[in-house]
C-alpha positions as a Markdown table, in Angstrom:
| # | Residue | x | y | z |
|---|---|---|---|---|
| 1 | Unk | 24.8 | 26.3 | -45.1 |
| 2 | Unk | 28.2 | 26.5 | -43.2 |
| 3 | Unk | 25.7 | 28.1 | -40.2 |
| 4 | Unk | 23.4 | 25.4 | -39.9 |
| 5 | Unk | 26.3 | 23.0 | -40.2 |
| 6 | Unk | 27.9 | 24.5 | -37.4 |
| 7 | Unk | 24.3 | 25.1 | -35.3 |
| 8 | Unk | 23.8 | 20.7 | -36.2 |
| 9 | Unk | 27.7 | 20.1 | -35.2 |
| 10 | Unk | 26.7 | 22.4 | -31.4 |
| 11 | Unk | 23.4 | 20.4 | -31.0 |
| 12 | Unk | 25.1 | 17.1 | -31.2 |
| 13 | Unk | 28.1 | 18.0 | -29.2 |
| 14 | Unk | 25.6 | 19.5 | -26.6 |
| 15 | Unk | 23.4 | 16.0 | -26.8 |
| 16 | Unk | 26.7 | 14.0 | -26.2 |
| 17 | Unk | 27.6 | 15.9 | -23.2 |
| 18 | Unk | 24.3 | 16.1 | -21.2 |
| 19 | Unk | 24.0 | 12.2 | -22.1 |
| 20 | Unk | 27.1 | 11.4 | -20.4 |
| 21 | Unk | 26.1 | 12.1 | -17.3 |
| 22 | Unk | 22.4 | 11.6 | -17.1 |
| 23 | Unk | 21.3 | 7.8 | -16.0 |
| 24 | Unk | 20.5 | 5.5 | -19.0 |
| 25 | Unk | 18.1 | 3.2 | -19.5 |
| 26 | Unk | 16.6 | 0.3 | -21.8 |
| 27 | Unk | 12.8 | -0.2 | -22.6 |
| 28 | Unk | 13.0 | -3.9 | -24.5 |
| 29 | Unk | 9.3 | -3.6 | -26.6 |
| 30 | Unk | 9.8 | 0.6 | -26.9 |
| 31 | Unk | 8.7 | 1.0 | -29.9 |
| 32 | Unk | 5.2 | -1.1 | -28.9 |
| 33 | Unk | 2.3 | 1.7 | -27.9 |
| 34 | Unk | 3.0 | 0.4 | -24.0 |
| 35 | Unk | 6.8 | 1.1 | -25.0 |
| 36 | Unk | 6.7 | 4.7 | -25.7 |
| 37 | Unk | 4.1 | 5.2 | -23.1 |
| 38 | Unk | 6.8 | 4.5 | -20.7 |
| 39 | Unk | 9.4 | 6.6 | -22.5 |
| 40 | Unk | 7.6 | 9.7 | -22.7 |
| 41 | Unk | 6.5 | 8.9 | -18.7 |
| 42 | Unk | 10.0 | 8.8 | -17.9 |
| 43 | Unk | 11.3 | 12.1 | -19.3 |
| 44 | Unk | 7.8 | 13.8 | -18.3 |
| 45 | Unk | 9.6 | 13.0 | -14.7 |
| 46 | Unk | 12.8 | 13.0 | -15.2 |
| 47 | Unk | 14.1 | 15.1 | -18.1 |
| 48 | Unk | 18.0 | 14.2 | -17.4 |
| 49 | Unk | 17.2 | 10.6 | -18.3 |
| 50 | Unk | 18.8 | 9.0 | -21.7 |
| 51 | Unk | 15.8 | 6.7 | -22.9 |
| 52 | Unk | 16.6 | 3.4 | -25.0 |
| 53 | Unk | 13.9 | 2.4 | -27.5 |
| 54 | Unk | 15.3 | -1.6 | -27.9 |
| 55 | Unk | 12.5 | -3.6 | -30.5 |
| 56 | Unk | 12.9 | -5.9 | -33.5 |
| 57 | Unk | 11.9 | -3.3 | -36.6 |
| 58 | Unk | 14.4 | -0.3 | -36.9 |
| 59 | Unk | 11.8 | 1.7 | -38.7 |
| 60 | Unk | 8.9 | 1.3 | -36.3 |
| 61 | Unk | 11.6 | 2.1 | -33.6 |
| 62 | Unk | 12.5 | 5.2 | -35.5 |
| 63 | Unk | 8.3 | 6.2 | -35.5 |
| 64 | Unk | 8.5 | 5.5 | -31.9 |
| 65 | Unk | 11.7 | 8.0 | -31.2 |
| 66 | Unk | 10.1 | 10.1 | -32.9 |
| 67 | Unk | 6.9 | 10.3 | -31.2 |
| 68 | Unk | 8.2 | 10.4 | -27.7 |
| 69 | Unk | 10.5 | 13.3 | -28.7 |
| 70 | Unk | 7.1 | 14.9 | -30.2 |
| 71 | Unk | 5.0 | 14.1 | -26.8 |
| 72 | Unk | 8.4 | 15.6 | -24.7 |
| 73 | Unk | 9.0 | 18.3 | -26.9 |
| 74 | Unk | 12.7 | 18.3 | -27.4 |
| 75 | Unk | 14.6 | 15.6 | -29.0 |
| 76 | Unk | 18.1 | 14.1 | -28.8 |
| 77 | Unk | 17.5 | 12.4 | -25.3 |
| 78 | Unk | 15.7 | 8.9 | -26.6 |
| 79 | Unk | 17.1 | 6.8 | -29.8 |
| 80 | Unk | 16.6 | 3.2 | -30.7 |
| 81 | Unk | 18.4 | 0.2 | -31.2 |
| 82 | Unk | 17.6 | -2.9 | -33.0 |
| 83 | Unk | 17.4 | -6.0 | -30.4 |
| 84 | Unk | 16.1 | -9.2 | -30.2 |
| 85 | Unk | 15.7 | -9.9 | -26.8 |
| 86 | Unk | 15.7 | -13.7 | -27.3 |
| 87 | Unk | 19.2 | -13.1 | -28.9 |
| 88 | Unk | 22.2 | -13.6 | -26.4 |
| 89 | Unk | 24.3 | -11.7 | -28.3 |
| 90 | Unk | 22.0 | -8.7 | -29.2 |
| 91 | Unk | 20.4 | -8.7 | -25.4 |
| 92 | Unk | 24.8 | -8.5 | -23.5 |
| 93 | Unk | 25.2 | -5.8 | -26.4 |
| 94 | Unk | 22.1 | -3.6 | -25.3 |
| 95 | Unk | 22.3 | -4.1 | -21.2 |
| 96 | Unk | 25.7 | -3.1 | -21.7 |
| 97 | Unk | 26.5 | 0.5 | -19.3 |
| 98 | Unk | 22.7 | 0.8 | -18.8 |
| 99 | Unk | 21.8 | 1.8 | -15.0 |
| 100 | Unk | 18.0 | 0.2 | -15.9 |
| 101 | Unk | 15.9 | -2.2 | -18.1 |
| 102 | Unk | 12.2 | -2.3 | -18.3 |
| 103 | Unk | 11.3 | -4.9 | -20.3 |
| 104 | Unk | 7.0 | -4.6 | -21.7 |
| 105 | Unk | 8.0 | -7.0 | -24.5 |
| 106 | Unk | 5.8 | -10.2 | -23.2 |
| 107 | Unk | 4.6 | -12.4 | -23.7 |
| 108 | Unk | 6.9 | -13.6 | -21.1 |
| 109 | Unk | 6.9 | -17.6 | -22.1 |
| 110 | Unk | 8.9 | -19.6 | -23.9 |
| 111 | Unk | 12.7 | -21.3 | -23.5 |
| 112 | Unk | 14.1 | -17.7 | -23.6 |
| 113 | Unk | 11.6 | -15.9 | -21.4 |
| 114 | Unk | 13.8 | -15.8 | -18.7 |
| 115 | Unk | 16.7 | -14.3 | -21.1 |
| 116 | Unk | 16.5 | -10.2 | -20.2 |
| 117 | Unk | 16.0 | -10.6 | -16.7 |
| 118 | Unk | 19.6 | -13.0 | -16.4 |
| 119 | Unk | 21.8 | -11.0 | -18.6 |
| 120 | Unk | 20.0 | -7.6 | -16.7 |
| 121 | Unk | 21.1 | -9.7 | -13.6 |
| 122 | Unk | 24.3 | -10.7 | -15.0 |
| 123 | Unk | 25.0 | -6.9 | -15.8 |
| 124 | Unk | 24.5 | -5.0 | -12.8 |
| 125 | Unk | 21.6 | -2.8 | -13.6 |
| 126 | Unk | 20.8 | -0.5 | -10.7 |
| 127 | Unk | 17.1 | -1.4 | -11.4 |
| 128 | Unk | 15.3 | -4.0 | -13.5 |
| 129 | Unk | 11.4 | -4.4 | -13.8 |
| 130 | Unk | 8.7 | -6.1 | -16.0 |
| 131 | Unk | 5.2 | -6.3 | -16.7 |
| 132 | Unk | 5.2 | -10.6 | -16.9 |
| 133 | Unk | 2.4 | -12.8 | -15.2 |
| 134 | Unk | 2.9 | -15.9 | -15.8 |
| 135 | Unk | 3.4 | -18.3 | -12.6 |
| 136 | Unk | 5.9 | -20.1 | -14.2 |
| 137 | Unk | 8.0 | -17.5 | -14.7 |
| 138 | Unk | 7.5 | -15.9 | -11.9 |
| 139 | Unk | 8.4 | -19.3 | -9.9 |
| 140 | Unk | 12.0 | -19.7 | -12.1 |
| 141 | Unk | 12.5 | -15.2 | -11.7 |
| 142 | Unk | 12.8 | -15.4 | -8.0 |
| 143 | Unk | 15.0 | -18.1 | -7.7 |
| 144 | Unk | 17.9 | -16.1 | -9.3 |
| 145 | Unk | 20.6 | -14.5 | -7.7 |
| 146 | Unk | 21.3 | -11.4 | -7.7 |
| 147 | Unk | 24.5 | -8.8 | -7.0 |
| 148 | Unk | 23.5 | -5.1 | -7.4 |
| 149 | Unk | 20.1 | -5.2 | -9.1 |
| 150 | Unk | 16.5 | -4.5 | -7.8 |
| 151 | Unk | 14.6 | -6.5 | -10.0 |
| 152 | Unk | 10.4 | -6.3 | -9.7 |
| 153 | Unk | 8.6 | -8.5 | -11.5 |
| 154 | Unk | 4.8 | -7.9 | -12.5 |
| 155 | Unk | 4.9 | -4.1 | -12.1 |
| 156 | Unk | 2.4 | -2.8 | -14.6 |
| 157 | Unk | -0.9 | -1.4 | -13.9 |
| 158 | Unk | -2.3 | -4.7 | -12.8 |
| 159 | Unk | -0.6 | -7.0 | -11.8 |
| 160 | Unk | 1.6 | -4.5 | -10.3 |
| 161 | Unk | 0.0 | -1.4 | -8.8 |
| 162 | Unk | -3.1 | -3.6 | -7.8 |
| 163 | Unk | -0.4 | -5.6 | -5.7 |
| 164 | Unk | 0.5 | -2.6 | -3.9 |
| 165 | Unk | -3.1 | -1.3 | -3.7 |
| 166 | Unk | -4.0 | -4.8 | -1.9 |
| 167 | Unk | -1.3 | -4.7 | 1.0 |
| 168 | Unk | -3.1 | -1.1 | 1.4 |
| 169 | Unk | -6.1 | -2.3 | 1.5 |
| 170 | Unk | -5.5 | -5.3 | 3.6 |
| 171 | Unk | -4.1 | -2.9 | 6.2 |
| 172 | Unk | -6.4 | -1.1 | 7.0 |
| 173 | Unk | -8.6 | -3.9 | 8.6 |
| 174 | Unk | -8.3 | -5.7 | 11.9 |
| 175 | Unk | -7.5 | -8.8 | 12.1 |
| 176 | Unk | -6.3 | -11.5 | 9.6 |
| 177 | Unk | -7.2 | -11.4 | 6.1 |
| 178 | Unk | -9.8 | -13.7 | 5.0 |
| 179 | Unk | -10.8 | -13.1 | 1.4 |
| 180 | Unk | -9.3 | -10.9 | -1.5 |
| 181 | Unk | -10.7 | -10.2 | -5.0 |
| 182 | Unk | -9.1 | -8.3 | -7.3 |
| 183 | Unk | -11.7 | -6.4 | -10.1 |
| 184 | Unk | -10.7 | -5.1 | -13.7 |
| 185 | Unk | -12.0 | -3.0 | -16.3 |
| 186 | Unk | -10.6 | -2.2 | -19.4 |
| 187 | Unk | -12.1 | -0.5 | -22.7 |
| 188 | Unk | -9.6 | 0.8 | -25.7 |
| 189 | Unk | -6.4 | -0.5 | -25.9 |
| 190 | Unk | -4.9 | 2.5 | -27.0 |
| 191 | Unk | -3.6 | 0.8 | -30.1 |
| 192 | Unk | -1.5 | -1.6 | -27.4 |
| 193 | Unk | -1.7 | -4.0 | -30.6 |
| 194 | Unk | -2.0 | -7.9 | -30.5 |
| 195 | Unk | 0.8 | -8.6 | -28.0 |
| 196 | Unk | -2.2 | -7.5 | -25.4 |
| 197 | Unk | -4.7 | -9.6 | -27.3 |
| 198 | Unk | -2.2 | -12.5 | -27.8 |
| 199 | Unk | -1.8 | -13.1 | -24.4 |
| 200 | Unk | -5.7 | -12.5 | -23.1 |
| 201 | Unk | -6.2 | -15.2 | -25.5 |
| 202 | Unk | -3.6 | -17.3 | -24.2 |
| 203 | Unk | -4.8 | -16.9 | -21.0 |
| 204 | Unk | -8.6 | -18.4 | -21.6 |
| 205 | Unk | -5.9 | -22.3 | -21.9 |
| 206 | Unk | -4.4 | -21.6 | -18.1 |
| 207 | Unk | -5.0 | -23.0 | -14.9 |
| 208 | Unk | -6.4 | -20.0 | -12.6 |
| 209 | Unk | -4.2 | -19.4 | -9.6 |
| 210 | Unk | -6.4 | -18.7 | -6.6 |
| 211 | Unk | -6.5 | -19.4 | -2.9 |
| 212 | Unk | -9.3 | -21.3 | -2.0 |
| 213 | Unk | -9.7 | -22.2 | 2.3 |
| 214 | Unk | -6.7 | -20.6 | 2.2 |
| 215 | Unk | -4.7 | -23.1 | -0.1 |
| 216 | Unk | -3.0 | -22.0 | -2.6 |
| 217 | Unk | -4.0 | -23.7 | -6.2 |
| 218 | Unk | -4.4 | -24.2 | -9.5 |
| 219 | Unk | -7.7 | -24.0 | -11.0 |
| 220 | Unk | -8.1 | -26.0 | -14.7 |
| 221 | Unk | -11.2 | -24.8 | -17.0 |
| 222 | Unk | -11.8 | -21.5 | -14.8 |
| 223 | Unk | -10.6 | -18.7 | -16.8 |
| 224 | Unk | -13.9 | -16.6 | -18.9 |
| 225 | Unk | -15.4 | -17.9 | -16.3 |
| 226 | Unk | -18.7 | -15.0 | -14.8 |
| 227 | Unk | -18.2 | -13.3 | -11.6 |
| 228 | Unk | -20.8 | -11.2 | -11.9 |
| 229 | Unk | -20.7 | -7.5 | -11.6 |
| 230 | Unk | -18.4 | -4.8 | -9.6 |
| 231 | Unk | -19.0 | -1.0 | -9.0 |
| 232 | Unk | -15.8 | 0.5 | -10.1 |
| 233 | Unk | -16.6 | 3.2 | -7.7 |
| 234 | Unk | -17.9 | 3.8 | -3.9 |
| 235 | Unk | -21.0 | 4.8 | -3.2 |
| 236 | Unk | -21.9 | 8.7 | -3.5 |
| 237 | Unk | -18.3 | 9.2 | -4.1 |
| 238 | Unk | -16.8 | 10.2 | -7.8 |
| 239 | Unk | -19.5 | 11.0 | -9.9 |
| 240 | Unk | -17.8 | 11.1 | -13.0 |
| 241 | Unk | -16.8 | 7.5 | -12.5 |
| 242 | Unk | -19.7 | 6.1 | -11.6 |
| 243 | Unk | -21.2 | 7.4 | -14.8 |
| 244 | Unk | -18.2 | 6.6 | -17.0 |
| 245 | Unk | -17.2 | 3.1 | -15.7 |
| 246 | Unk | -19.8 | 2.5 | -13.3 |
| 247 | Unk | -21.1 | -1.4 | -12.4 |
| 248 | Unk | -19.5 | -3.5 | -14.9 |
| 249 | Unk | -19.7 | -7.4 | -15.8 |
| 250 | Unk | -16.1 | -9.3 | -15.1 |
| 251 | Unk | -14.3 | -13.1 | -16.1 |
| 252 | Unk | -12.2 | -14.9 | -14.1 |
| 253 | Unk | -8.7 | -14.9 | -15.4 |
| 254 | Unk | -5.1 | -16.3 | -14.3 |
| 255 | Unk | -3.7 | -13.1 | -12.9 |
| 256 | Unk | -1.1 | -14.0 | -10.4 |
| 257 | Unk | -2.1 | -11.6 | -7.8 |
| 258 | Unk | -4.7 | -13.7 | -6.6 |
| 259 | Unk | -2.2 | -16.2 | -5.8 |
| 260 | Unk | 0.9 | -14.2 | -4.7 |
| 261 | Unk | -0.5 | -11.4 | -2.9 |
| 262 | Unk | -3.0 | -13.6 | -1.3 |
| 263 | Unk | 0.0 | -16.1 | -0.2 |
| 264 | Unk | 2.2 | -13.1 | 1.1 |
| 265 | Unk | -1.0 | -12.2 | 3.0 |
| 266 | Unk | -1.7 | -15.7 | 4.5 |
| 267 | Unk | -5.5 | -15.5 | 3.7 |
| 268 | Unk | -7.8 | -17.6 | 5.1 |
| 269 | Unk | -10.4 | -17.4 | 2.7 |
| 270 | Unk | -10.6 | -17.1 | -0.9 |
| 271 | Unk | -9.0 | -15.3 | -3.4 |
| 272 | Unk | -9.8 | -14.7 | -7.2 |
| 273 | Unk | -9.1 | -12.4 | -10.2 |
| 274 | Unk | -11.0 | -11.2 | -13.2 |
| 275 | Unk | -11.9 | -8.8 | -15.7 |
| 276 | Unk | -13.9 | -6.9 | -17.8 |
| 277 | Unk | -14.1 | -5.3 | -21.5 |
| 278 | Unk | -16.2 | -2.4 | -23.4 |
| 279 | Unk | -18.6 | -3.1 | -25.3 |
| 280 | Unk | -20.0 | -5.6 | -23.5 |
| 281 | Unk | -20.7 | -8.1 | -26.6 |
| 282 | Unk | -16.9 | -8.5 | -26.0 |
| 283 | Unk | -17.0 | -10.3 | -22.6 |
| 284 | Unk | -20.3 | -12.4 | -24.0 |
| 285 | Unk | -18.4 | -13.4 | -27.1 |
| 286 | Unk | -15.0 | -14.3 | -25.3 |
| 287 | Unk | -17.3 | -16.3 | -23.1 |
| 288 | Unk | -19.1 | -18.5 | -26.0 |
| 289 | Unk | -15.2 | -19.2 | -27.4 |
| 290 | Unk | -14.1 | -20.0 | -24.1 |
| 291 | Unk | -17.4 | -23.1 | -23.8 |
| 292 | Unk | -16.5 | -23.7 | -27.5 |
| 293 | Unk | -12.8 | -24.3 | -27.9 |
| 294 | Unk | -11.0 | -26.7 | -26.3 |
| 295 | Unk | -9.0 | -25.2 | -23.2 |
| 296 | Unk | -5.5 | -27.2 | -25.0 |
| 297 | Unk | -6.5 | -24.9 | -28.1 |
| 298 | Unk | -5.7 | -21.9 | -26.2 |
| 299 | Unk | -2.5 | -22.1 | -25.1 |
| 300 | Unk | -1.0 | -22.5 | -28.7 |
| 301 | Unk | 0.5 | -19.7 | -30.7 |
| 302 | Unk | -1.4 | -20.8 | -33.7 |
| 303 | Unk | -4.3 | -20.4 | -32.1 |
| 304 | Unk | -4.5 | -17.9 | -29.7 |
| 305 | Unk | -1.9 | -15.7 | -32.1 |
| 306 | Unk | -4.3 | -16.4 | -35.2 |
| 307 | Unk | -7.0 | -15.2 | -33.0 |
| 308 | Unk | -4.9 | -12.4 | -31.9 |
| 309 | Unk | -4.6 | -11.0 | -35.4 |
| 310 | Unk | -8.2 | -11.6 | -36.2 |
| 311 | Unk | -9.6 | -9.2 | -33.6 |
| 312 | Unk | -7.5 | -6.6 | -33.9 |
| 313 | Unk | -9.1 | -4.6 | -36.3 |
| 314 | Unk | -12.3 | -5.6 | -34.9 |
| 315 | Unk | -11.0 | -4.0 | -31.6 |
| 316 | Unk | -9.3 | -0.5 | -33.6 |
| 317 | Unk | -12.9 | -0.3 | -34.9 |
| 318 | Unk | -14.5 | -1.0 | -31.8 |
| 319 | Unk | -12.0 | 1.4 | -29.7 |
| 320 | Unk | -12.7 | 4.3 | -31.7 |
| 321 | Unk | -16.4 | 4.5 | -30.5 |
| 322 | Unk | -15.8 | 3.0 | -26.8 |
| 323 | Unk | -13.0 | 5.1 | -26.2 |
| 324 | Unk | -10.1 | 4.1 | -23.8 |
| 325 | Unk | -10.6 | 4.0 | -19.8 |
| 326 | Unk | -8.8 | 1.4 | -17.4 |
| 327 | Unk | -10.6 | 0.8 | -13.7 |
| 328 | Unk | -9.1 | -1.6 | -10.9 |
| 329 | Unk | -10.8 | -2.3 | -7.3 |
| 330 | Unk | -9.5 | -4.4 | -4.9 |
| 331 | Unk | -11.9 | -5.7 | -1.9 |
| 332 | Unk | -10.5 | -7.1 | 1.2 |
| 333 | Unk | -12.2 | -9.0 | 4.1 |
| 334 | Unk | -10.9 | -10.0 | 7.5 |
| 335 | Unk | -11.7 | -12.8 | 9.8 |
| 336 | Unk | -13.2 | -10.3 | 11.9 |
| 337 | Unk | -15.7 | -9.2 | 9.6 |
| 338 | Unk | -13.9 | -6.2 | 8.8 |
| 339 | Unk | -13.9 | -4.7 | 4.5 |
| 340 | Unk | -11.9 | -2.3 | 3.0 |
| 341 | Unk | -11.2 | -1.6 | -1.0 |
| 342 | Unk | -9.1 | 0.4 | -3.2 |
| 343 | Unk | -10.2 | 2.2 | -6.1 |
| 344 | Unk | -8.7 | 3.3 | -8.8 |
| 345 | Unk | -9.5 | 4.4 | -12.4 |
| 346 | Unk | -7.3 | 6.0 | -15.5 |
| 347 | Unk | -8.2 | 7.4 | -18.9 |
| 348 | Unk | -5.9 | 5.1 | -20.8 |
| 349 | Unk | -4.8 | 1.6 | -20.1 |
| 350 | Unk | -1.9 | 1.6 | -21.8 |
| 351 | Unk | -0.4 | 4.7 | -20.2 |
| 352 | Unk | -1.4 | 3.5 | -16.8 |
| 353 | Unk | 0.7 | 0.4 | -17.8 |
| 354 | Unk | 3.7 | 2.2 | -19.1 |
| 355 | Unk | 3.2 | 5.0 | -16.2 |
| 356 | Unk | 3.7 | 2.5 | -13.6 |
| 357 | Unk | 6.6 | 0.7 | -14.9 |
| 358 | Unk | 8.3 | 4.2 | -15.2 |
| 359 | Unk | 7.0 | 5.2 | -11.3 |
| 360 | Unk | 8.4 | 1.9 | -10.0 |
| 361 | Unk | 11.9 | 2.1 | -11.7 |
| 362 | Unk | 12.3 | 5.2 | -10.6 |
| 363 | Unk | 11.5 | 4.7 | -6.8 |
| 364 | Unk | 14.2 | 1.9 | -7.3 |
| 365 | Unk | 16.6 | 4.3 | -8.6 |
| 366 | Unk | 16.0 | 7.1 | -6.7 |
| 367 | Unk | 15.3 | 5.6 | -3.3 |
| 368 | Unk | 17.7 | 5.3 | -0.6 |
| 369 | Unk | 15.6 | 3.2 | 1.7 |
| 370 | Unk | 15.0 | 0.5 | -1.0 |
| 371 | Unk | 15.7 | -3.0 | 0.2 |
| 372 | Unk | 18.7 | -5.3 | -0.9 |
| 373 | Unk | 19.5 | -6.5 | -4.3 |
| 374 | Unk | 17.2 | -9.5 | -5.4 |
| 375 | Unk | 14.1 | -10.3 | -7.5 |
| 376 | Unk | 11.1 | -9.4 | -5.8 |
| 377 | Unk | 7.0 | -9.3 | -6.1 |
| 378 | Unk | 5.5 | -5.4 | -5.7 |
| 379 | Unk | 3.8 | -6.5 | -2.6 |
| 380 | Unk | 7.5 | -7.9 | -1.5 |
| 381 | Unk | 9.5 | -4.8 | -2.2 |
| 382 | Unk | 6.4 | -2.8 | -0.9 |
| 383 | Unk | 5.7 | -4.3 | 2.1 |
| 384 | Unk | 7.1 | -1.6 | 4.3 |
| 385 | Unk | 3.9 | 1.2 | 5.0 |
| 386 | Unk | 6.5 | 4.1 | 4.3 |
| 387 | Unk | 8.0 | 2.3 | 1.2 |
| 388 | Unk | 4.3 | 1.4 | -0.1 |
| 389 | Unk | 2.9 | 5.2 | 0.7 |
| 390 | Unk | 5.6 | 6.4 | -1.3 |
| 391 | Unk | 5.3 | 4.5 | -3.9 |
| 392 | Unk | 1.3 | 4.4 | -4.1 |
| 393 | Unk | 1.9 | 8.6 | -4.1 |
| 394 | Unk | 3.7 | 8.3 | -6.9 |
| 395 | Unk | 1.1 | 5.4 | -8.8 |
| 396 | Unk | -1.7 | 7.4 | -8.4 |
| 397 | Unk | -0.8 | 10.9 | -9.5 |
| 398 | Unk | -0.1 | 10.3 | -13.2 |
| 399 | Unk | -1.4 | 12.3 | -15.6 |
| 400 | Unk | -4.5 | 10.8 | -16.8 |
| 401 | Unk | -5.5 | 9.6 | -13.6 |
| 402 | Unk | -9.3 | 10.4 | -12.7 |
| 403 | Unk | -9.7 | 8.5 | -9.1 |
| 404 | Unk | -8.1 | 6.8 | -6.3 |
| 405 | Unk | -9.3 | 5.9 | -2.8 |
| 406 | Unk | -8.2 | 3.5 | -0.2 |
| 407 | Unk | -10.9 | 3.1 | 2.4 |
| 408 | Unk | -12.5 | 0.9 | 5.2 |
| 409 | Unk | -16.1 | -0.4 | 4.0 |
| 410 | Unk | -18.7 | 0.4 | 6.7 |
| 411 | Unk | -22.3 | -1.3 | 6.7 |
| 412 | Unk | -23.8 | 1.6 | 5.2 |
| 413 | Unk | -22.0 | 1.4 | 2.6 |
């Protein structure tokens, strides 16, 4: 007894030690599926790290400690704390001596949307990023101030990555751009719960941001709408994904991408964004409720929440047979008739999610060459062609990841 007491009393002390000088930092929604997806990403890559699980339920947060110290196989190096993020008090207490704060929480609306990023700001965080996509709160995000922190906003899978993935793309044609679609596939959320659901539902009630002649707007009564069907793949190339995702049916919906990436581009064309689900009664069915429900019906919390809860077993049910598998392409054309497109595909949505809020805090913390405190877009921060090789190195060699290609589109093709 008095050995395993003194073998407990070492661990702890040795814990303490190696915490103090390793670089902590905060995931609010960590104990959420995308939450620990990020954790266990993060000490995959950097094992020094000190991970803080920050959620509302202390014993889901405890299940989610315990499986990313399962996944990472040593424990003692991520814990949990109890936080509401819409809580001023709770939110100063948890920022407090962190060096970063991913926040995967969402649904990022609401009067105290804006609340993580401010007292992050207010802080000093060496790094601060988010998976939101809204266009309001994107709009009020970038007009704060900020002191010492690198804050990037919509850096998820998509948006995020596909931001990146589009300057690539765009670069690689002569000329100015002209018109840039962004593609999505999705099937299995990897348990990624109704947070996910709540806010595709929420979604269907939005304006669609788009360029359209190269203006900027706001399209009402657009989102579910049918944009027929992509190849999540090139020709002759990838095999495996071209049996596994293959040609897909997507829906328009209001990422932001196809307004802010499109705007930072200065198209001259169009722009639009959509999406796609497995099995593909899903997309037909979201499509009916779309023509069905009022568009004001939507955007409620009864609604689109109660909705939300409804499917989710429907979609556990449905995931176990589908599977999980996440696709984006992006496809670029310029005004001298030039195309190129990115491509790139993942066994697990939610890991590609988490992954790539782990790869772009860590190219914020680690980088030397990263630009000036403030609150930037991915294609903002990125916009440098060293800068976005780095970081698009770093995107597209997770673990999990079956396929990526930048490449000019030739007639043959």
């Amino acid at each position: 007894m008095l050995r395993a007491l003194i073998l407990s009393l070492i661990f702890v002390v040795a814990g303490g030690l190696a915490s103090v000088g390793s670089r902590h930092v905060l995931i609010l929604g960590g104990s959420g599926r995308i939450g620990t997806a990020t954790a266990i990403h993060f000490l995959t890559r950097d094992p020094s790290l000190h991970i803080r699980l920050a959620g509302r339920n202390a014993q889901r947060g405890q299940k989610a400690v315990d499986e990313v110290n399962r996944e990472v196989g040593r424990a003692g190096w991520c814990d949990f704390v109890s936080c509401d993020y819409t809580s001023e008090v709770e939110m100063s207490s948890a920022v407090e001596g962190m060096d970063a704060v991913v926040h995967v929480a969402g649904p990022f609306v609401g009067p105290n949307a804006l609340r993580p990023l401010q007292l992050s700001l207010a802080a000093g965080v060496g790094a601060y990023v988010d998976v939101s996509d809204p266009i309001e709160y994107l709009d009020a995000a970038r007009k704060m101030h900020s002191n010492s922190t690198v804050a990037v906003l919509c850096a998820g899978a998509f948006p995020g990555m596909s931001n990146v993935l589009a300057m690539e793309a765009a670069s690689l044609c002569d000329g100015r751009t002209k018109d840039l679609n962004f593609s999505y596939f999705t099937a299995g959320l990897g348990g990624s719960g109704t947070v996910n659901l709540d806010i595709t539902n929420y979604g269907f009630g939005e304006p669609v941001p788009r360029c359209v002649e190269g203006e900027p707007v706001l399209v009402d009564d657009y989102a579910g709408s049918d944009l027929g069907r992509v190849n999540f793949y090139f020709d002759d190339d990838n095999v495996s994904d071209r049996e596994r995702i293959g040609n897909r049916a997507c829906w328009a919906w209001p990422f932001p991408e196809a307004f802010t990436v499109a705007s930072k581009l200065n198209i001259s064309g169009s722009s639009r964004a959509g999406m796609g689900t497995a099995p593909a009664i899903w997309n037909d069915m979201l499509r009916l409720l779309v023509e069905i429900v009022p568009r004001r019906w939507w955007r409620t919390a009864a609604f689109s929440g109660g909705m939300a809860r409804f499917s989710e077993p429907l979609v556990k049910a449905t995931d176990l047979f589908v599977g999980e598998t996440h696709a984006m392409r992006i496809d670029v054309t310029s005004d001298v008739g030039e195309r190129s497109a990115a491509v790139q595909s993942h066994e697990s949505f939610r890991r590609c999610v988490g992954q790539s809020c782990a790869e772009f805090c860590l190219d914020i913390l680690n980088s030397k060459s990263i630009r000036e405190p403030g609150v930037y877009l991915p294609e903002d921060l990125y916009e440098d062609v060293e800068a976005r090789e780095r970081i698009i190195k770093c995107l597209t060699t997770t673990p999990g990841t079956t396929a990526y290609r930048s490449t000019k589109i030739y007639a043959n093709k």
